[in-house]
PDB file of N, CA, C and O in Angstrom:
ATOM      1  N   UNK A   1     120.047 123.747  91.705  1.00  0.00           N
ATOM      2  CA  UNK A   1     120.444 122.876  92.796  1.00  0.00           C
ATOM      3  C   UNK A   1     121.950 122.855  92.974  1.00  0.00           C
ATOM      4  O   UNK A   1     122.372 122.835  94.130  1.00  0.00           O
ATOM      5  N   UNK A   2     122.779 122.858  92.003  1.00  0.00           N
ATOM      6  CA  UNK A   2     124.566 122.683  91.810  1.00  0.00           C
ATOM      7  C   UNK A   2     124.900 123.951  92.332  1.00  0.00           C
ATOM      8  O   UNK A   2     125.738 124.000  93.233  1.00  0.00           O
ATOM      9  N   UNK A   3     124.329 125.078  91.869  1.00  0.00           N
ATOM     10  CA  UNK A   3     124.931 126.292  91.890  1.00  0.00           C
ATOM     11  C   UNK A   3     124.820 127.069  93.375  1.00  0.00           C
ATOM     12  O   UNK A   3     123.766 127.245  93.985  1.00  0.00           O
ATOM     13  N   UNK A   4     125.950 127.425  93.743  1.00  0.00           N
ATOM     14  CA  UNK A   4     126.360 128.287  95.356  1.00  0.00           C
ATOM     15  C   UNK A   4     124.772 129.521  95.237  1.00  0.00           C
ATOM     16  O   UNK A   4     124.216 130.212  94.384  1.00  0.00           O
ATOM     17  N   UNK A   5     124.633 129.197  96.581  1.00  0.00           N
ATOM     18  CA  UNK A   5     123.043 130.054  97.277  1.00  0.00           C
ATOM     19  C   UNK A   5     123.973 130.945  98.366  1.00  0.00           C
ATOM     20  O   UNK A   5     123.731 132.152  98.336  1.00  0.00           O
ATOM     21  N   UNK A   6     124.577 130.690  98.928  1.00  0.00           N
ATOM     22  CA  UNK A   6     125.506 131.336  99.834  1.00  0.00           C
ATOM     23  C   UNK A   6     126.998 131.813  99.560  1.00  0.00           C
ATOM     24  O   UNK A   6     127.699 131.156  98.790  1.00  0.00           O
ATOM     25  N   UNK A   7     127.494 132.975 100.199  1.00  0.00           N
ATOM     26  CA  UNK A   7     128.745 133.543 100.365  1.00  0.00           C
ATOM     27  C   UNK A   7     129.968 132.458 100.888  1.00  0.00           C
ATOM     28  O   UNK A   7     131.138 132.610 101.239  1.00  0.00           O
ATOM     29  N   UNK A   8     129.355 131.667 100.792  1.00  0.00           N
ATOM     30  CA  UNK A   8     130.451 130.101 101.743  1.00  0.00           C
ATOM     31  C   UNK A   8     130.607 129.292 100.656  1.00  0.00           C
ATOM     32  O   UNK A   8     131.522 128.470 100.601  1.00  0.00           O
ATOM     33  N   UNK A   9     129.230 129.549  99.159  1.00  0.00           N
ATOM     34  CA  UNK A   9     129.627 128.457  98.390  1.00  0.00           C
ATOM     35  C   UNK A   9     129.133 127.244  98.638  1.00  0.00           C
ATOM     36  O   UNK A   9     129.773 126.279  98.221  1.00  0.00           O
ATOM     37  N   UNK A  10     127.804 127.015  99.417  1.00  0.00           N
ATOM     38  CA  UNK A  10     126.972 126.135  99.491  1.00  0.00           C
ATOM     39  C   UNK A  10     125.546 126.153  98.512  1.00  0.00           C
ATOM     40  O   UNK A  10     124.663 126.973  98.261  1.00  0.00           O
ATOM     41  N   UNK A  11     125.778 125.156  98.235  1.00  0.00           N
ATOM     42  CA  UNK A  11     124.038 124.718  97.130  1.00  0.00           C
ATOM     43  C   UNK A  11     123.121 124.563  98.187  1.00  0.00           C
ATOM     44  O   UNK A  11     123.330 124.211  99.348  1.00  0.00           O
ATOM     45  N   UNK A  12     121.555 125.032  97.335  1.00  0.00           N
ATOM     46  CA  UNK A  12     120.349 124.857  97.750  1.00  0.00           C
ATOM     47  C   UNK A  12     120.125 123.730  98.481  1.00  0.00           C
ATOM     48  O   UNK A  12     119.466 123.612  99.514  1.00  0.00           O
ATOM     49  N   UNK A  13     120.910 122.664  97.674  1.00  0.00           N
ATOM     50  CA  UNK A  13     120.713 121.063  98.096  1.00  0.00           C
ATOM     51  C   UNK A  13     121.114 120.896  99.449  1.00  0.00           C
ATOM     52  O   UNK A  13     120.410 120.378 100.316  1.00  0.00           O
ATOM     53  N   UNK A  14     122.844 121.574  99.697  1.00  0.00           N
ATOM     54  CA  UNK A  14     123.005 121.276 100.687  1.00  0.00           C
ATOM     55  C   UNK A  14     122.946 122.129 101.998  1.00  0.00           C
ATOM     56  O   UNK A  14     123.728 122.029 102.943  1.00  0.00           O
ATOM     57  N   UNK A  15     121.676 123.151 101.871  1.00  0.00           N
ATOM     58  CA  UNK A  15     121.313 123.777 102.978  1.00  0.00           C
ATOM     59  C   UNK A  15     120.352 123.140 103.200  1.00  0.00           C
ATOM     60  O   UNK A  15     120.448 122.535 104.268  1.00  0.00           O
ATOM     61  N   UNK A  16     118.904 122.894 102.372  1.00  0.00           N
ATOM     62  CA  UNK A  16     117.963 121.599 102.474  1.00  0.00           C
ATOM     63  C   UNK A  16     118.727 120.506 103.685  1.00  0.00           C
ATOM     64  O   UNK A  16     118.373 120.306 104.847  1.00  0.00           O
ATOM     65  N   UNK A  17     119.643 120.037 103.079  1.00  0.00           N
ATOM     66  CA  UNK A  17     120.018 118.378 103.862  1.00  0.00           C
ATOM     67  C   UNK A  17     120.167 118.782 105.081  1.00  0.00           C
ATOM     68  O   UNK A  17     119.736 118.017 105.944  1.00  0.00           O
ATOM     69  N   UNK A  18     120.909 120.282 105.603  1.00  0.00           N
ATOM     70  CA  UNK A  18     121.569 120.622 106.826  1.00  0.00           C
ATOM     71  C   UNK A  18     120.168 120.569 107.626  1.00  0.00           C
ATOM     72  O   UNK A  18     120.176 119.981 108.708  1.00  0.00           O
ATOM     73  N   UNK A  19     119.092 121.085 107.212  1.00  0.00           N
ATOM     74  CA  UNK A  19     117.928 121.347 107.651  1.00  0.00           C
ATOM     75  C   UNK A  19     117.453 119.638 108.181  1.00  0.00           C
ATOM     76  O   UNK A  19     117.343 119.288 109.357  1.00  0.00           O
ATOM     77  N   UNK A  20     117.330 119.158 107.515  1.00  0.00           N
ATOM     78  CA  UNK A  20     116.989 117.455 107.806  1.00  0.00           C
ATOM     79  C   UNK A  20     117.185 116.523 109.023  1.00  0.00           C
ATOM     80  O   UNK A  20     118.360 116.499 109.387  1.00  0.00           O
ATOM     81  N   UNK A  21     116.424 115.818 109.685  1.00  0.00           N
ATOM     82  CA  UNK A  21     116.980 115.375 111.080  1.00  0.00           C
ATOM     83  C   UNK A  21     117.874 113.929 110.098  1.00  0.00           C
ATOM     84  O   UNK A  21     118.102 113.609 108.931  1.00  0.00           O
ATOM     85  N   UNK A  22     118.119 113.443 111.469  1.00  0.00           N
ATOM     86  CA  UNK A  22     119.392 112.163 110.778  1.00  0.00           C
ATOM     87  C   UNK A  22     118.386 111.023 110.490  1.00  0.00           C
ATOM     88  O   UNK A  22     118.857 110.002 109.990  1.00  0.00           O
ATOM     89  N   UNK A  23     117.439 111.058 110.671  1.00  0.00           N
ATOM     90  CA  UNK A  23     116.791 109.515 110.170  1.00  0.00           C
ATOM     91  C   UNK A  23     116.383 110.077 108.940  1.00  0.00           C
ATOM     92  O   UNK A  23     116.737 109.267 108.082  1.00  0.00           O
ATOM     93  N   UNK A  24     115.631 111.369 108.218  1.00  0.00           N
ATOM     94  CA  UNK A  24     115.039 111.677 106.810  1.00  0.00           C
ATOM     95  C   UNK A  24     116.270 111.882 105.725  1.00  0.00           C
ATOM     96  O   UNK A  24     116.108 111.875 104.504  1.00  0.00           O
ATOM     97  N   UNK A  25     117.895 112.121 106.602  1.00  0.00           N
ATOM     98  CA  UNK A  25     118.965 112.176 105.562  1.00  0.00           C
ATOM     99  C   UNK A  25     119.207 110.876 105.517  1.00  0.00           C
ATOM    100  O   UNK A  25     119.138 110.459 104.361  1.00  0.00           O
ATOM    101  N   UNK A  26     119.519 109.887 106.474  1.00  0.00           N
ATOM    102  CA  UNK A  26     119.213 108.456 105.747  1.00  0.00           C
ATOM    103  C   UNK A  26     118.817 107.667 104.958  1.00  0.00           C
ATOM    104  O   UNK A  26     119.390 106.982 104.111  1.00  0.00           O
ATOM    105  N   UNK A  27     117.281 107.828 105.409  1.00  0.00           N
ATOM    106  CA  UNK A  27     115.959 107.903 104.293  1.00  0.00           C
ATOM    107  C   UNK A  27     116.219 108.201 102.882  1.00  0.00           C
ATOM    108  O   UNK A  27     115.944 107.490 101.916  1.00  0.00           O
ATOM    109  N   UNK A  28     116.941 109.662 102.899  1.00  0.00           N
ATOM    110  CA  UNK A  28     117.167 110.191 101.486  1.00  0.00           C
ATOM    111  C   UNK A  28     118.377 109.672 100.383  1.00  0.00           C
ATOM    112  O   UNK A  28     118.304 109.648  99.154  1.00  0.00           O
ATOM    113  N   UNK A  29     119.793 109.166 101.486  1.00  0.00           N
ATOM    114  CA  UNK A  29     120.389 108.677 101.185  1.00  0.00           C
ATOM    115  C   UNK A  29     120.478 107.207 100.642  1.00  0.00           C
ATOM    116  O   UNK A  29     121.169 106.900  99.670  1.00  0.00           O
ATOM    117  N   UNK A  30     119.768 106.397 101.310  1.00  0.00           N
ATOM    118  CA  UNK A  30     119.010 104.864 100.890  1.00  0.00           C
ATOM    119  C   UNK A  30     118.233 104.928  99.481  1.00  0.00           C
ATOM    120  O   UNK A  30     118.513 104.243  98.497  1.00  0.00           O
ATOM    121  N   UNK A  31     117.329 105.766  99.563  1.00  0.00           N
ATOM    122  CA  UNK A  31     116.710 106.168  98.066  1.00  0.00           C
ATOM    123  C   UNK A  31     117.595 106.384  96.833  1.00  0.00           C
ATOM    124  O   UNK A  31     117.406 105.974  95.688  1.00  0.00           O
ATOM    125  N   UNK A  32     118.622 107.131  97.331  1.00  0.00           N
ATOM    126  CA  UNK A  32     119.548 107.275  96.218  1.00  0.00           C
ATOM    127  C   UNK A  32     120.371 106.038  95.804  1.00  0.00           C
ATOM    128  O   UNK A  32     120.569 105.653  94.652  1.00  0.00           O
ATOM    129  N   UNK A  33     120.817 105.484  96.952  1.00  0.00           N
ATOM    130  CA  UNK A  33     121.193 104.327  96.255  1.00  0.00           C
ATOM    131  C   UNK A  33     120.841 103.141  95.631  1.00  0.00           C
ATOM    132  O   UNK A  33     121.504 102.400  94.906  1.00  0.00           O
ATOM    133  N   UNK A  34     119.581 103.066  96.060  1.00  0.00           N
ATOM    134  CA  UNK A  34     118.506 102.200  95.499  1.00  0.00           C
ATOM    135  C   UNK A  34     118.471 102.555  94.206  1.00  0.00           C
ATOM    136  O   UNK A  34     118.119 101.703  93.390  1.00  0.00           O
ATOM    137  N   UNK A  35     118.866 104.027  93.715  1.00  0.00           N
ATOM    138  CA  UNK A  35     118.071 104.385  92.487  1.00  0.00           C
ATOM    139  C   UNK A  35     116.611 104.860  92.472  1.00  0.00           C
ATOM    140  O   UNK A  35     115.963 104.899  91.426  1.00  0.00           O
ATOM    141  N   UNK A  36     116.189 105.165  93.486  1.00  0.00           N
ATOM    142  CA  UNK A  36     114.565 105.521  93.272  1.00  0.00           C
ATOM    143  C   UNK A  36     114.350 106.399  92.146  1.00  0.00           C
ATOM    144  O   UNK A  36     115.027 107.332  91.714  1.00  0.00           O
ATOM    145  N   UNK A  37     112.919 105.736  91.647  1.00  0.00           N
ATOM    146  CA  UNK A  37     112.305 105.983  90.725  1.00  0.00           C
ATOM    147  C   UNK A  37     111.151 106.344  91.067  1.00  0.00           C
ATOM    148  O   UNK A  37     110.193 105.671  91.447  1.00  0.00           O
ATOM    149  N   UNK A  38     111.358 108.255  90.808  1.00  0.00           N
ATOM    150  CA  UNK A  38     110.036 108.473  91.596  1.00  0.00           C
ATOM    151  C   UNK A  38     108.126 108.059  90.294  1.00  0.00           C
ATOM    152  O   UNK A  38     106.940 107.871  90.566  1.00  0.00           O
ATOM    153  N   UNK A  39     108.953 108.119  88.980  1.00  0.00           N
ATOM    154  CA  UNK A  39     107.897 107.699  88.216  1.00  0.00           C
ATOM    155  C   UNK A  39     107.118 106.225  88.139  1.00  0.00           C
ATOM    156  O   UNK A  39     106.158 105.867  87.457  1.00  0.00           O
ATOM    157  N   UNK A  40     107.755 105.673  88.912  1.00  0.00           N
ATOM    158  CA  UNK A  40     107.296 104.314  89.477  1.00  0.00           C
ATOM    159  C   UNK A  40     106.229 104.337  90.551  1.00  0.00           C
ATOM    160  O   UNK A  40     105.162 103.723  90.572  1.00  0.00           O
ATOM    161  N   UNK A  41     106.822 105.307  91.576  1.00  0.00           N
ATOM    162  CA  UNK A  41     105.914 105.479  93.093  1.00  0.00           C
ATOM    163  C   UNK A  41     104.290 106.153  92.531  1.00  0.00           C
ATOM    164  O   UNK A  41     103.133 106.036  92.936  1.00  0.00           O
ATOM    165  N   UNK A  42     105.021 106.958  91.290  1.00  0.00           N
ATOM    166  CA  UNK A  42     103.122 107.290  91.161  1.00  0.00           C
ATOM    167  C   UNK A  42     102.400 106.957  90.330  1.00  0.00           C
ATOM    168  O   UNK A  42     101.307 107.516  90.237  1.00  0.00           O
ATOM    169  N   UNK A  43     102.868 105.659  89.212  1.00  0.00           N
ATOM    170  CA  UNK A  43     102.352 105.109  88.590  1.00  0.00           C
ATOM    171  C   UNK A  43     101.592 103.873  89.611  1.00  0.00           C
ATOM    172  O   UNK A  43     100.465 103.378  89.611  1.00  0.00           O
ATOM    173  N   UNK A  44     102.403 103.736  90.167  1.00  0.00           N
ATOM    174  CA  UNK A  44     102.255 102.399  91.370  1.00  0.00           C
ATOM    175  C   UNK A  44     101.068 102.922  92.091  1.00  0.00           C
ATOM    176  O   UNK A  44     100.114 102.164  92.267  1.00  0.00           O
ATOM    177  N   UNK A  45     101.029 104.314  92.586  1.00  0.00           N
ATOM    178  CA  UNK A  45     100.387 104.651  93.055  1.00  0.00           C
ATOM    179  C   UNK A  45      98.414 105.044  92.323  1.00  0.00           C
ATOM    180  O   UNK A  45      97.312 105.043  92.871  1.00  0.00           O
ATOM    181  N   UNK A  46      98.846 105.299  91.011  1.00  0.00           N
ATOM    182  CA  UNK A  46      97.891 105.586  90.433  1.00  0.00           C
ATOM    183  C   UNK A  46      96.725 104.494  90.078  1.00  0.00           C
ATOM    184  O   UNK A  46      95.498 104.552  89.999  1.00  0.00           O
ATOM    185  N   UNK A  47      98.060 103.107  89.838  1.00  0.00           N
ATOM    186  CA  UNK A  47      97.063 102.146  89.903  1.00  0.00           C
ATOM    187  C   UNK A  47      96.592 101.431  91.053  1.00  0.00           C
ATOM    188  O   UNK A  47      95.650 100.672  90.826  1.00  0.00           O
ATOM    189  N   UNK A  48      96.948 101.476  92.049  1.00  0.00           N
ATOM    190  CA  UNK A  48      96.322 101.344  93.294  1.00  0.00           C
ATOM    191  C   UNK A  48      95.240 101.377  93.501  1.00  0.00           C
ATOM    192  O   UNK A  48      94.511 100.421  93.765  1.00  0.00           O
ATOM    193  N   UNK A  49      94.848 102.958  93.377  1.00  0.00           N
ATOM    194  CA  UNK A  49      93.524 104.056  93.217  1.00  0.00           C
ATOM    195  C   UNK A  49      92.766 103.642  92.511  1.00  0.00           C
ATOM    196  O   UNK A  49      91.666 103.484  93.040  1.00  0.00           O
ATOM    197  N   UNK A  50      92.854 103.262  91.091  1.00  0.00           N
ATOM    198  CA  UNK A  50      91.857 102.686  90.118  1.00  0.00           C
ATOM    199  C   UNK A  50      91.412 101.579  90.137  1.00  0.00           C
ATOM    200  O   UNK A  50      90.404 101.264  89.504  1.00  0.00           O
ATOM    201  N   UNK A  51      92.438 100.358  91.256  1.00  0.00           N
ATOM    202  CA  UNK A  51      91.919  99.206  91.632  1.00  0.00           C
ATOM    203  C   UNK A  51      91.197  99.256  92.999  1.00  0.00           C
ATOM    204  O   UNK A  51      90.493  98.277  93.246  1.00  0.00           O
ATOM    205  N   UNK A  52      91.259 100.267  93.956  1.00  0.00           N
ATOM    206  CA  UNK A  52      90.181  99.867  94.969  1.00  0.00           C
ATOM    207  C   UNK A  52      89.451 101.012  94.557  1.00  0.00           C
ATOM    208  O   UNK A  52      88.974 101.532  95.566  1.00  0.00           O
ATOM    209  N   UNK A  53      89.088 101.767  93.324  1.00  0.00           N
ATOM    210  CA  UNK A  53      87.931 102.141  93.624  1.00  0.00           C
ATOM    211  C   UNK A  53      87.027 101.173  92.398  1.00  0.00           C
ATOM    212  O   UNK A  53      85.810 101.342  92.333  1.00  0.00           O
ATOM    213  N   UNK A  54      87.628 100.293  91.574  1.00  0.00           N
ATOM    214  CA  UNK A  54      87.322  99.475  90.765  1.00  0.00           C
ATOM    215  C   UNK A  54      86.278  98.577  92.394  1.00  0.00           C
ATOM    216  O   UNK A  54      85.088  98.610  92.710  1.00  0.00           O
ATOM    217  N   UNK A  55      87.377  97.963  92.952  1.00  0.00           N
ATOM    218  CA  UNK A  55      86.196  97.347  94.450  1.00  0.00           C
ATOM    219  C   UNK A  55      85.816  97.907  94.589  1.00  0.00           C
ATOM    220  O   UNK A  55      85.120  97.747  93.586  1.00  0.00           O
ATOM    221  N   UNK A  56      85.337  98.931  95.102  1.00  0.00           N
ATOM    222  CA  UNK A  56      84.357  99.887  96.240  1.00  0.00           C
ATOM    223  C   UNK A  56      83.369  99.167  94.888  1.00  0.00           C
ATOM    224  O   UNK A  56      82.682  98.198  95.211  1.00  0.00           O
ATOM    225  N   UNK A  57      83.321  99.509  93.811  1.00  0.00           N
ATOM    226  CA  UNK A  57      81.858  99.407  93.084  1.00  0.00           C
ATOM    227  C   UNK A  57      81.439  98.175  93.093  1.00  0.00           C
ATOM    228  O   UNK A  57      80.520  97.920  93.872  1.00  0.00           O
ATOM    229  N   UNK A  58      81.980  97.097  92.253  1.00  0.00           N
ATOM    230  CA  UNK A  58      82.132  96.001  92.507  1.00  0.00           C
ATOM    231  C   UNK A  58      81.009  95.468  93.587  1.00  0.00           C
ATOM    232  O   UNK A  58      79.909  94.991  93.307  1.00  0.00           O
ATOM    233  N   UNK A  59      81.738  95.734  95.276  1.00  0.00           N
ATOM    234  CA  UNK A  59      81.235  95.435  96.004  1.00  0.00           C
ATOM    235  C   UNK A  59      79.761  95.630  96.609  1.00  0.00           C
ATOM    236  O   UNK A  59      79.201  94.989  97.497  1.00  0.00           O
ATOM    237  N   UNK A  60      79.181  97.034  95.624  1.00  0.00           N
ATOM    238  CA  UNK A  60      78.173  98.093  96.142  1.00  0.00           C
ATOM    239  C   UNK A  60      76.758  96.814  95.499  1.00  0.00           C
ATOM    240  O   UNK A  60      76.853  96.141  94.473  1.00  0.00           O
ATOM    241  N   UNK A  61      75.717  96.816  96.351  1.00  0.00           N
ATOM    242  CA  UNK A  61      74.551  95.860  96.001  1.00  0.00           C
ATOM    243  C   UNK A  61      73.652  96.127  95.078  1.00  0.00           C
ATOM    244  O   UNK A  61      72.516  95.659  94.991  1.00  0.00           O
ATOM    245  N   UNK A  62      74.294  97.056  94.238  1.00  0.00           N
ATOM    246  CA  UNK A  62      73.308  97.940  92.945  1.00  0.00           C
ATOM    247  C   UNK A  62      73.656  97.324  91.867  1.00  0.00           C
ATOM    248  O   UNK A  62      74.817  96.967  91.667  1.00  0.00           O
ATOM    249  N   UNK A  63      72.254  97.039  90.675  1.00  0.00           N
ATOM    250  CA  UNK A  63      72.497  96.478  89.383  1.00  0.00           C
ATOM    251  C   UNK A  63      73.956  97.369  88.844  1.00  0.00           C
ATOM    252  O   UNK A  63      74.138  98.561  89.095  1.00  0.00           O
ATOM    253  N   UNK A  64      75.075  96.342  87.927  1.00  0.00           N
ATOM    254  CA  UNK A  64      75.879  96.747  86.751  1.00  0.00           C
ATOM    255  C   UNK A  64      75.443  98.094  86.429  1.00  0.00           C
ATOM    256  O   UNK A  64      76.244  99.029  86.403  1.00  0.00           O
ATOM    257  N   UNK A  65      74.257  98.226  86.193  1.00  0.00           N
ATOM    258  CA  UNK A  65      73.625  98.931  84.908  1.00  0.00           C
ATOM    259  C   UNK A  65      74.178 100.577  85.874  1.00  0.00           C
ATOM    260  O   UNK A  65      74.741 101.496  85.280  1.00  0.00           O
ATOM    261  N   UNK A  66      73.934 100.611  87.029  1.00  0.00           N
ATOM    262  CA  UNK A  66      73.792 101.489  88.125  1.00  0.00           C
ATOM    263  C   UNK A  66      75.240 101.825  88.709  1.00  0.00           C
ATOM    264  O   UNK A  66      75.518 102.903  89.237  1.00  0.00           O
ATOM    265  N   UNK A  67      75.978 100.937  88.572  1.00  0.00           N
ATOM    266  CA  UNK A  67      77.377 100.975  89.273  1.00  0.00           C
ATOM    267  C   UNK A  67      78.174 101.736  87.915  1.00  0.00           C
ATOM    268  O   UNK A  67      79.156 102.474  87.987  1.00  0.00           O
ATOM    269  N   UNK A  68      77.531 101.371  86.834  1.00  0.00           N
ATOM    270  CA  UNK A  68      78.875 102.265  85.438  1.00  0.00           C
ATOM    271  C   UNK A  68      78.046 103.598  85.474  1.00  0.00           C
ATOM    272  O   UNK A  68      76.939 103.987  85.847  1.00  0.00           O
ATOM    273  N   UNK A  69      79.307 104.135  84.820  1.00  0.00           N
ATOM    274  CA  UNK A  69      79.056 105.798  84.319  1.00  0.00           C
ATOM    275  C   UNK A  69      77.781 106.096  83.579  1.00  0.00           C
ATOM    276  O   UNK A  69      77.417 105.568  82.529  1.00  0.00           O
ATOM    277  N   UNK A  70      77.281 106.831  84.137  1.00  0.00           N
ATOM    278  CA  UNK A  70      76.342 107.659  83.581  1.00  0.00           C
ATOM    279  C   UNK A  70      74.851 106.759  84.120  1.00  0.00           C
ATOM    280  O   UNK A  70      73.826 106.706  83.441  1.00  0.00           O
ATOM    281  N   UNK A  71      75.011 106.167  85.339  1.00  0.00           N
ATOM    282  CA  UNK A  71      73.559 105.638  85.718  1.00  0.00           C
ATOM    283  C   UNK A  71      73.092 104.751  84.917  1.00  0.00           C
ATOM    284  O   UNK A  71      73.728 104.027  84.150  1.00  0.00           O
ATOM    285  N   UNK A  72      71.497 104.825  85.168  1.00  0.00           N
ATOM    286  CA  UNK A  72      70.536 104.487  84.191  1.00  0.00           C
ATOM    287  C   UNK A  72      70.632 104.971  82.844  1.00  0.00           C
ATOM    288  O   UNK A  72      71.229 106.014  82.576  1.00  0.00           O
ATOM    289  N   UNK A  73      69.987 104.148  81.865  1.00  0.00           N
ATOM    290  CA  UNK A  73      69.978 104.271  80.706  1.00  0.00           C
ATOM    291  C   UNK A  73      68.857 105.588  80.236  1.00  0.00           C
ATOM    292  O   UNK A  73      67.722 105.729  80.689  1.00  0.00           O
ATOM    293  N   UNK A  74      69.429 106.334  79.371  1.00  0.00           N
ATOM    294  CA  UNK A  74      68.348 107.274  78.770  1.00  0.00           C
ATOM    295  C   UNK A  74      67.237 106.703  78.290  1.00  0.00           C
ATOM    296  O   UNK A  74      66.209 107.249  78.690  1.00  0.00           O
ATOM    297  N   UNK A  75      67.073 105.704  77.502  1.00  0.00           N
ATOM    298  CA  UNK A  75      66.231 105.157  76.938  1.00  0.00           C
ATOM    299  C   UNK A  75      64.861 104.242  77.800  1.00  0.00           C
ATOM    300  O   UNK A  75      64.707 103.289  78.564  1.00  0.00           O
ATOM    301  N   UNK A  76      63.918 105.477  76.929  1.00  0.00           N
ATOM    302  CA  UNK A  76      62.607 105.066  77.831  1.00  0.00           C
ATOM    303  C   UNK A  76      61.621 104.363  76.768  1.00  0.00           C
ATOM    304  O   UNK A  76      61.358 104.633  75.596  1.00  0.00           O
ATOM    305  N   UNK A  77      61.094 103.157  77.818  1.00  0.00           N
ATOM    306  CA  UNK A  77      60.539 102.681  76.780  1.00  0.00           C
ATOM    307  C   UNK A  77      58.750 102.961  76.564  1.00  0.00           C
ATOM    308  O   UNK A  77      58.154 103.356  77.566  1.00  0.00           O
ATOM    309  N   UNK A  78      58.109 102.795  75.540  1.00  0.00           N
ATOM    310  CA  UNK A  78      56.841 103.694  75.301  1.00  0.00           C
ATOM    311  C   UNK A  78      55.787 102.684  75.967  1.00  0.00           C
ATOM    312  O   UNK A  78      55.700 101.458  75.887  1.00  0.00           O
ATOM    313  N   UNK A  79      54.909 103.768  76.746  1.00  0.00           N
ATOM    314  CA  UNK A  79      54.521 102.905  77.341  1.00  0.00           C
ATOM    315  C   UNK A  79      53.403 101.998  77.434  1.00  0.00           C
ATOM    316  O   UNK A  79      53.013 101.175  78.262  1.00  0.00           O
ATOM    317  N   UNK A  80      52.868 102.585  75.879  1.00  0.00           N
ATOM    318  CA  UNK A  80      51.804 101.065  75.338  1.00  0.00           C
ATOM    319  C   UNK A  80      52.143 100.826  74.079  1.00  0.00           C
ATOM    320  O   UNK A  80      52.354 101.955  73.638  1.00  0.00           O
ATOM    321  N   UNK A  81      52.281 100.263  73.444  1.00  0.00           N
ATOM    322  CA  UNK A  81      52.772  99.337  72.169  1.00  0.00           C
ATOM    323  C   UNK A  81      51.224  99.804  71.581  1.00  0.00           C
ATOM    324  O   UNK A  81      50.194  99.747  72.252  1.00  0.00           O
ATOM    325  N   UNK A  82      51.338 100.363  69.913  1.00  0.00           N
ATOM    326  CA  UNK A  82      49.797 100.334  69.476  1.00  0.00           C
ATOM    327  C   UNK A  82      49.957  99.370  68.835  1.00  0.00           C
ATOM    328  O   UNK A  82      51.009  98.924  68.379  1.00  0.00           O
ATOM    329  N   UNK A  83      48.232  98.718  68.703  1.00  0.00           N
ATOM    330  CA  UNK A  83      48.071  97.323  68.091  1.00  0.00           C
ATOM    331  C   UNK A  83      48.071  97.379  66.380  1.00  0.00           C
ATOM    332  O   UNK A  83      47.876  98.446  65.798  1.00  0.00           O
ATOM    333  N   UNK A  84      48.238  96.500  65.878  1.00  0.00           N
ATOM    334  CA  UNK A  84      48.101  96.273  64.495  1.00  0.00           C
ATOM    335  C   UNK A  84      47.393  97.087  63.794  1.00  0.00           C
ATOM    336  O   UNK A  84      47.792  97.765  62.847  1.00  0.00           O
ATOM    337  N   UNK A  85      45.911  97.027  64.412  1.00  0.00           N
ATOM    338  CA  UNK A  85      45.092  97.472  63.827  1.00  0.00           C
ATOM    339  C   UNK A  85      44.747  99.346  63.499  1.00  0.00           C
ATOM    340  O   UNK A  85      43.967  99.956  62.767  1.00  0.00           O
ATOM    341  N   UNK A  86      45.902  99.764  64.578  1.00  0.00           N
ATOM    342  CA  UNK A  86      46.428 101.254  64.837  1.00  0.00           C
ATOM    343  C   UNK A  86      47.112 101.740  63.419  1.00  0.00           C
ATOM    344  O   UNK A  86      46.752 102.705  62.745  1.00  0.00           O
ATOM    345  N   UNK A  87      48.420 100.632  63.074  1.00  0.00           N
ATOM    346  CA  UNK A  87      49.002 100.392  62.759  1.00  0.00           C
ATOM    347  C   UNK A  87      48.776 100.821  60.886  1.00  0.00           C
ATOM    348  O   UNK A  87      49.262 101.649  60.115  1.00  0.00           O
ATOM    349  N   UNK A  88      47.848  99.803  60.808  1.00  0.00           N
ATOM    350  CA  UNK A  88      47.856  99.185  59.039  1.00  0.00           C
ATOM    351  C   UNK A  88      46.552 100.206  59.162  1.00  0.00           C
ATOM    352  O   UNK A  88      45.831 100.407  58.185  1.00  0.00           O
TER     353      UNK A  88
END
């Protein structure tokens, strides 16, 4: 980014900016002084995502059991019980 791209002795950076209309070099300039933190925007962002898709389920009219991972339960249950007398 520092280092001359051109015979004039211009950086990458500042052929990028030349390229830029005047409201996105603004934009870019405001950010900088703010300090932006772009590891913020996508942490911020990440949890966003995990909270409305946390709602979407939430909201859906299907048992708990149905809304978590992995569905229904594997476990089937047998479907006559033998009596005692099977048994002993």
């Amino acid at each position: 980014m520092s280092e001359a791209v051109d015979n004039q002795g211009r950086t990458q950076r500042l052929l990028d900016r030349e390229q830029m209309d005047i409201e996105t070099q603004v934009a870019m300039e405001y950010l900088l002084w703010k300090k932006f933190d772009l590891n913020k925007l996508v942490s911020n962002t990440k949890n966003t995502k995990k909270a409305q898709n946390l709602k979407q389920k939430l909201q859906q009219k299907k048992p708990a059991s149905q809304r978590l991972k992995g569905g229904q339960s594997s476990y089937k249950a047998p479907q006559k019980l033998p009596s005692l007398k099977d048994l002993l």
